[in-house]
C-alpha positions in Angstrom: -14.0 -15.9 -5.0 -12.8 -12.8 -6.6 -9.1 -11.8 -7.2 -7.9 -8.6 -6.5 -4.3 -6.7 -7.0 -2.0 -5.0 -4.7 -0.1 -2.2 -6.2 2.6 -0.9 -4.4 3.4 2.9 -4.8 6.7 3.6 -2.2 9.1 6.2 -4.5 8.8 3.0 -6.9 5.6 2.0 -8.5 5.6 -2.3 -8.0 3.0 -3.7 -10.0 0.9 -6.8 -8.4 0.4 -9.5 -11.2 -0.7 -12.0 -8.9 -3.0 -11.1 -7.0 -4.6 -12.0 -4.0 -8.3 -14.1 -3.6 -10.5 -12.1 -1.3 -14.1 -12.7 -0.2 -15.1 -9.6 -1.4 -14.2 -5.6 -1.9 -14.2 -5.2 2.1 -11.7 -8.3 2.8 -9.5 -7.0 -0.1 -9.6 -3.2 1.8 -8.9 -5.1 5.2 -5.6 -7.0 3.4 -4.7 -3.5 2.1 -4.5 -1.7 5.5 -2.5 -4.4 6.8 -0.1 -5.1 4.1 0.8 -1.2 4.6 2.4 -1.5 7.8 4.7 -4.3 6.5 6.1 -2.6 4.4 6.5 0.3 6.5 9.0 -1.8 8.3 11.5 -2.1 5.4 10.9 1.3 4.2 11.9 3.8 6.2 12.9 6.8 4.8 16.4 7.2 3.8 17.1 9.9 2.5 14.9 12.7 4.3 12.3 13.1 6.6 8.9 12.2 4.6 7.8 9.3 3.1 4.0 8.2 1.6 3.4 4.1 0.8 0.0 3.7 -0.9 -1.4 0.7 -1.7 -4.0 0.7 -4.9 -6.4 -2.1 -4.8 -8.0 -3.4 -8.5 -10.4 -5.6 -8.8 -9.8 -8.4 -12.0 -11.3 -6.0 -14.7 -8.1 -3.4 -13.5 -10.6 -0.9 -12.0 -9.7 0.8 -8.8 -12.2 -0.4 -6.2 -9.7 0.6 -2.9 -6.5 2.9 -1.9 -5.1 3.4 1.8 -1.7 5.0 2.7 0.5 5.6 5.0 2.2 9.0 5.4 5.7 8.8 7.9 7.1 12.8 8.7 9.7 13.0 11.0 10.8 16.3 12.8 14.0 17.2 13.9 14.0 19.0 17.6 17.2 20.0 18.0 18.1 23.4 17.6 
């Protein structure tokens, strides 16, 4: 079973030197798109109204096989 890694890019670059075992390339793409909102729950954005969390999959030779984000923008209404 291949490993793959989870690199974090929130502001912050957190580097994954674990990794994760994944069936394959798809299963690793699946475990990306739901890692994202979980961190999405911790970081909201503090200190504006924008705010991009990316995760960059690599497969065990450190080539990117996978990347997913999730982009939060907030408006305010008030006039």
């Amino acid at each position: 079973m291949p490993r793959f890694f989870f690199d974090i890019h929130d502001g912050r670059n957190e580097r994954d030197d674990e990794g994760t075992l994944c069936d394959d390339v798809q299963a690793a793409a699946l475990e990306a798109k739901l890692l994202l909102p979980e961190i999405a729950k911790y970081e909201v954005p503090k200190d504006g109204e924008r705010q991009t969390i990316t995760v960059l999959v690599t497969d065990e030779e450190g080539h990117p096989v996978y990347s997913a984000a999730l982009c939060f923008v907030g408006t305010w209404l008030l006039r």
